[in-house]
C-alpha positions as CSV (number, residue, x, y, z in Angstrom):
1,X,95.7,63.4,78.3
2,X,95.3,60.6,76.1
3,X,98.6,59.0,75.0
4,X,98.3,58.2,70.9
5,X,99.6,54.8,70.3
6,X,100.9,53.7,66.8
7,X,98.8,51.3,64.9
8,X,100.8,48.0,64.9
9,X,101.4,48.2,68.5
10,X,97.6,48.9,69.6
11,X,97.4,45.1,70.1
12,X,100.1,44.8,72.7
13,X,98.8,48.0,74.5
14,X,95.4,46.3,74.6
15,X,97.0,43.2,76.2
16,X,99.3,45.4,78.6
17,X,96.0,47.3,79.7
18,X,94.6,43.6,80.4
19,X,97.8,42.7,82.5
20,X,97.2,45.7,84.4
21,X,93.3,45.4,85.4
22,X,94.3,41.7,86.5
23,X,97.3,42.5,88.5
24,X,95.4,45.8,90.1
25,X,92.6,43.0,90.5
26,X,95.0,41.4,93.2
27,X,95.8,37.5,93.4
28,X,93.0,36.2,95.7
29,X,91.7,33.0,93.3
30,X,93.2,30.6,91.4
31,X,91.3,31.6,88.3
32,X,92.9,35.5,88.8
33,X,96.6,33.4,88.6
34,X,95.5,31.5,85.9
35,X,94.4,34.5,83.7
36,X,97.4,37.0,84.6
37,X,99.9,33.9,83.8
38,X,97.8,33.1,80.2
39,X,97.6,37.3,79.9
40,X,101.3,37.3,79.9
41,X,102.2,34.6,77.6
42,X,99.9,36.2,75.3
43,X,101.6,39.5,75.5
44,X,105.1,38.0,75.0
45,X,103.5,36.1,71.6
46,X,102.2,39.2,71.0
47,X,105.6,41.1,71.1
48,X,107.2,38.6,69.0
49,X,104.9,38.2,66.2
50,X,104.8,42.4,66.2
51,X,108.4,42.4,66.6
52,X,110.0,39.7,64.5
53,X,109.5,41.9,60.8
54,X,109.5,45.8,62.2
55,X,109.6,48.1,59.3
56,X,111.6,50.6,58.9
57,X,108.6,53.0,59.1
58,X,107.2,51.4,61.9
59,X,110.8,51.8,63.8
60,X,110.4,55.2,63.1
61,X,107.2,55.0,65.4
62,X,108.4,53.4,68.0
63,X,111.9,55.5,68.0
64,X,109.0,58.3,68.9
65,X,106.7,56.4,71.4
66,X,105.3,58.4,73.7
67,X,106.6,56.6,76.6
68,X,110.0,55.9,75.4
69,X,112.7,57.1,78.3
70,X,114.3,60.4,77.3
71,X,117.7,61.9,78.1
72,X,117.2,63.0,81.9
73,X,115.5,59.6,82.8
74,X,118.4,57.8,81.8
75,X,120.8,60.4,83.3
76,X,119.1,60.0,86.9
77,X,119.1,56.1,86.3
78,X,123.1,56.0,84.9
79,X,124.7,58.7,87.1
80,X,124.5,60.0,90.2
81,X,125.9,63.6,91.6
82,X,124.3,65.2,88.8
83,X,124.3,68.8,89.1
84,X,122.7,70.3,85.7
85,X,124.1,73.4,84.4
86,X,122.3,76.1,82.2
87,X,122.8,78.9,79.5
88,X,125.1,79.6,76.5
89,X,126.9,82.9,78.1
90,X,125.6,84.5,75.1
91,X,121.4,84.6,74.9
92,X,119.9,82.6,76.9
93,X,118.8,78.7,78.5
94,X,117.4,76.1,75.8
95,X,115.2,73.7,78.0
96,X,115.6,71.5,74.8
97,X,119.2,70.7,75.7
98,X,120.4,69.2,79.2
99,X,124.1,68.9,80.1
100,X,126.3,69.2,83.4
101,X,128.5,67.3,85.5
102,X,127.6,63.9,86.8
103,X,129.9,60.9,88.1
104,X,129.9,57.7,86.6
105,X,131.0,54.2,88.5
106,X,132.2,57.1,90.9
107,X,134.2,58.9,88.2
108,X,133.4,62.3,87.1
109,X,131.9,62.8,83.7
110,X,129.8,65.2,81.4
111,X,126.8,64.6,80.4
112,X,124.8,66.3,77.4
113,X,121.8,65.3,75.9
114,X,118.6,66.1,73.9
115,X,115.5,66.2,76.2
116,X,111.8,66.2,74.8
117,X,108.3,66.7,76.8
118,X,105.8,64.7,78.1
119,X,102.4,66.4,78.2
120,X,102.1,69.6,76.2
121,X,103.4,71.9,78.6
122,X,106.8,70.8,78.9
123,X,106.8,69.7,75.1
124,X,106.2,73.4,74.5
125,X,108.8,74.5,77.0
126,X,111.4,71.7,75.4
127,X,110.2,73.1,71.9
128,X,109.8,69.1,71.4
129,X,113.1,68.3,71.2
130,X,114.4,70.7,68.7
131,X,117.2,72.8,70.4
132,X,117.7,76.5,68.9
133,X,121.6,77.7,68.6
134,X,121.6,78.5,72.5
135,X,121.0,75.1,73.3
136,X,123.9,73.9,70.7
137,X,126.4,77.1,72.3
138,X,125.0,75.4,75.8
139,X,126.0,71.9,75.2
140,X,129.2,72.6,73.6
141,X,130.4,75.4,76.7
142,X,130.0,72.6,79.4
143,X,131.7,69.9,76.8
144,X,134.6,72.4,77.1
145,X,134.8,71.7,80.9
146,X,135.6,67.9,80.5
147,X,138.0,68.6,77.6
148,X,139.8,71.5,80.3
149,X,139.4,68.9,83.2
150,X,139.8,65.7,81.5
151,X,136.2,64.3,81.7
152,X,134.7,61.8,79.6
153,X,131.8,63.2,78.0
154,X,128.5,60.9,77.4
155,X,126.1,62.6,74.9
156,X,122.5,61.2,74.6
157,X,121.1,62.2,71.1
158,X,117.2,61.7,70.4
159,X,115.8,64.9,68.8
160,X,113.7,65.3,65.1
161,X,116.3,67.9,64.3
162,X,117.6,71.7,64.9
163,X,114.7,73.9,64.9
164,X,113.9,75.4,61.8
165,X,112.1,78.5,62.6
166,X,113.2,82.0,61.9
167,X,114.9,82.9,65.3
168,X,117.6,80.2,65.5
169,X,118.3,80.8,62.1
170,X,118.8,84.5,62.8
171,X,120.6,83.6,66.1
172,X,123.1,81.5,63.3
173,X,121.9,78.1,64.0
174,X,124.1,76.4,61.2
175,X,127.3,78.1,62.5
176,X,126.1,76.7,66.1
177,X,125.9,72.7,64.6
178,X,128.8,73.2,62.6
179,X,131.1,74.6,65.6
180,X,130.4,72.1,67.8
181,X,131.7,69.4,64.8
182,X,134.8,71.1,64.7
183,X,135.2,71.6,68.6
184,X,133.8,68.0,69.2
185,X,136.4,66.4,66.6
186,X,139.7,67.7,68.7
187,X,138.1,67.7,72.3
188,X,141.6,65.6,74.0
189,X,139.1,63.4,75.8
190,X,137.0,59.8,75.1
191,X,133.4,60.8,73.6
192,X,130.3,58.2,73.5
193,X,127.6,59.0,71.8
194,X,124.5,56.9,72.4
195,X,121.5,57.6,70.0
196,X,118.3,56.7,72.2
197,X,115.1,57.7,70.2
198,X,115.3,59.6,66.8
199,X,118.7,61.0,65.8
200,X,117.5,63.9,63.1
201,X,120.2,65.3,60.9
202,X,122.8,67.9,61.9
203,X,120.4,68.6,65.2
204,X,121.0,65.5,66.5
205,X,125.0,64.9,64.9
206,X,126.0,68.4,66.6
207,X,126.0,66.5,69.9
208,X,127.1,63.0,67.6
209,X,130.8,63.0,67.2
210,X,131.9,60.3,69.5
211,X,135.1,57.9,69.7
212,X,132.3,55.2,70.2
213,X,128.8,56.0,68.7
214,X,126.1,53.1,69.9
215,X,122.4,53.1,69.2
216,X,119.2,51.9,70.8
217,X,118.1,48.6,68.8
218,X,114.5,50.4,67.9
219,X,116.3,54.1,67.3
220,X,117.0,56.1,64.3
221,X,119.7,58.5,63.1
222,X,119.2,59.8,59.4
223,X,120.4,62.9,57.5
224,X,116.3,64.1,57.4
225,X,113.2,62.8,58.4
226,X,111.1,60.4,56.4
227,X,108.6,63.2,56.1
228,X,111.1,65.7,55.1
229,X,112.6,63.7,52.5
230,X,109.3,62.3,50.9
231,X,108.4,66.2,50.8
232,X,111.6,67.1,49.2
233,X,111.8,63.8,46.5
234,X,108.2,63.4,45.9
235,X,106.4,66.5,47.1
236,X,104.5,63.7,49.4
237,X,104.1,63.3,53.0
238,X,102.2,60.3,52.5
239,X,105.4,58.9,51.5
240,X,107.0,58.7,54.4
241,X,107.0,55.4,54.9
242,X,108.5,55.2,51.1
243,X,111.0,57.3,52.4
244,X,111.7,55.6,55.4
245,X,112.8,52.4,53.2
246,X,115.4,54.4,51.2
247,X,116.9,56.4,54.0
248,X,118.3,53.1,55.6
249,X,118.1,54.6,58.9
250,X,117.7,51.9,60.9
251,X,120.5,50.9,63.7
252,X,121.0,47.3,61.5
253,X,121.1,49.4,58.6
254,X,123.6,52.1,60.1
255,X,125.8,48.9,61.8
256,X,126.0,47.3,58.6
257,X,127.8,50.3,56.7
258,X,129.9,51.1,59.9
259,X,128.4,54.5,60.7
260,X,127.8,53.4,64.7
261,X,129.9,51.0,66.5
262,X,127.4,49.3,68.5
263,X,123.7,48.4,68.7
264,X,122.4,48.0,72.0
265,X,119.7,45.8,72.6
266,X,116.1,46.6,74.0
267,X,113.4,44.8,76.4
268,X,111.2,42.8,74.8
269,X,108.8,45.5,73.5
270,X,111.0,48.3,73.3
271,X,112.5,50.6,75.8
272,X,109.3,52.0,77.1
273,X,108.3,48.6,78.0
274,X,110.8,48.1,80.6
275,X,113.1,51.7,81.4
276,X,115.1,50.0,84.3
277,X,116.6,47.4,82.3
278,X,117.1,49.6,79.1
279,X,119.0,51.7,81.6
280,X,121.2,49.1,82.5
281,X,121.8,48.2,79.6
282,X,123.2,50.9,78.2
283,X,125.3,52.0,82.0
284,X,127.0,48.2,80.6
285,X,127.5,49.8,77.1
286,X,129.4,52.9,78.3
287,X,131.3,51.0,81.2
288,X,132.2,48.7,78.2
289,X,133.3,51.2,75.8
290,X,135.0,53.8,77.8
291,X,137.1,51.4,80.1
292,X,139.3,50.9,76.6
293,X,139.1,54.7,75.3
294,X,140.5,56.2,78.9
295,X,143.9,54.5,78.3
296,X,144.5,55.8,75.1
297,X,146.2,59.2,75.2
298,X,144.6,62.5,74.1
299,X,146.5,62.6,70.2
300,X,145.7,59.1,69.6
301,X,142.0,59.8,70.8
302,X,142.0,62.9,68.2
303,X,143.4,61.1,65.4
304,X,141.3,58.0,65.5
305,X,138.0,59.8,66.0
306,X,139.1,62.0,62.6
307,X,139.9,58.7,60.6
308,X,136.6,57.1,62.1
309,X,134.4,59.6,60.4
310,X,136.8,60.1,57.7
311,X,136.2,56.9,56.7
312,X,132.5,57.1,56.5
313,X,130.9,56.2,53.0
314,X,131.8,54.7,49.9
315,X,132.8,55.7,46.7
316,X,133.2,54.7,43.0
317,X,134.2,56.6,39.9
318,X,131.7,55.9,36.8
């Protein structure tokens, strides 16, 4: 199945297609050495000239790249032991959700996360992303193990948003997102939050409140999508990119007025360029953040994360 690629990067796909053809072609001539060397300088110009003035539309794009690593790729690169565990106890499984126990730098851990599909079959079985309130009651039942057994819990956000149809609303979707912010803000043990693709309103901040919330330097978190909001303020699709400028969704934007903690660079390209290295990256990122958090005790850890988010936004009286 043909993979769509967003318009501003067809130029570097082009040149990594050429790369590929030359290295398949094998080394035998000097001339083959001589192209595959010149082939990569190009891509690397390529990259930067692309790179160096992203909007904030086309960082929504590559946020959603097809090939950009999702939650269980980076769980089998971070973590090892991990034994994934399934249902909500009350309906049913949500494929759209992933969580269990894992260990991390040998230490146990939980780990939750948003998972999307790759071809159409599992993007229909992951309902793309967008977990129902099973998924939500899911993530939040095994979260409830660490805070009983003392384990740091690592969320992976990267979803459009909570589903929107009519069975999670009937199955009381906001009452899912809003419970786990309540249970989530007094869990007794550290929280990071890393925000790896898109991070879509209260979908992706149900599994967002972290001691420590860090985000992919090409991600997104925002309180709607750029679609969604250009349909809402200008009855407009066609706006989204309009929309994409005003939301300020970017992880500069979101560092700058102190709504994450930490941006975590990507490989030249973005993360789908280069998965290993993204993934060591941000194993560095959570062995920074949580060696700090595990020697503060449970009250303090409650308190702070309530002032952190407390603290959120500005105001003025006119």
């Amino acid at each position: 199945m043909a993979i769509p690629t967003p318009p501003f990067l067809e130029p570097i796909e082009e040149m990594r297609s050429r790369i590929i053809e030359l290295e398949t072609a094998g080394t035998s001539s000097s001339t083959t050495d001589e192209d595959l060397i010149q082939a990569r300088r190009e891509l690397a110009a390529r990259i930067d000239m692309v790179f160096s003035n992203l909007s904030p539309w086309q960082q929504c794009l590559l946020a959603r790249h097809p090939e950009r690593p999702y939650t269980l790729a980076y769980i089998h690169s971070i973590f090892t032991d991990f034994t994934e565990l399934h249902g909500d106890r009350a309906f049913a499984d949500d494929p759209a959700v992933v969580a269990g126990l894992a260990r991390f730098d040998g230490d146990p851990v939980i780990v939750v996360g948003h998972q999307k599909g790759r071809d159409t079959a599992e993007k229909l079985r992951r309902n793309f992303g967008m977990p129902r309130p099973e998924g939500y009651r899911k993530a939040l039942r095994i979260m409830k193990i660490g805070a009983q057994f003392r384990r740091p819990i690592i969320c992976f956000v990267d979803t459009p948003g909570a589903y929107p149809g009519i069975d999670a609303e009937q199955r009381g979707q906001a009452e899912a997102i809003a419970n786990n912010l309540v249970e989530m803000a007094a869990f007794p043990v550290p929280i990071i939050v890393i925000v790896t693709g898109e991070g879509g309103s209260g979908g992706a901040l149900a599994l967002g409140i972290g001691d420590r919330v860090l985000m992919l330097e090409h991600a997104i978190y925002s309180v709607i999508s750029p679609e969604g909001c250009a349909a809402i303020l200008w009855k407009d699709q066609a706006r989204a990119e309009d929309a994409a400028r005003a939301l300020r969704l970017t992880a500069k934007d979101l560092r700058k007025f102190n709504i994450i903690d930490e941006i975590i660079p990507e490989p030249s390209g973005g993360a789908h360029m280069d998965p290993g290295t993204m993934a060591e990256s941000i194993s560095a990122a959570i062995r920074r953040n949580l060696k700090p958090l595990r020697k503060l005790k449970a009250d303090s850890l409650v308190t702070r994360r309530y002032k952190k988010f407390r603290s959120m936004g500005v105001f003025t009286d006119r």
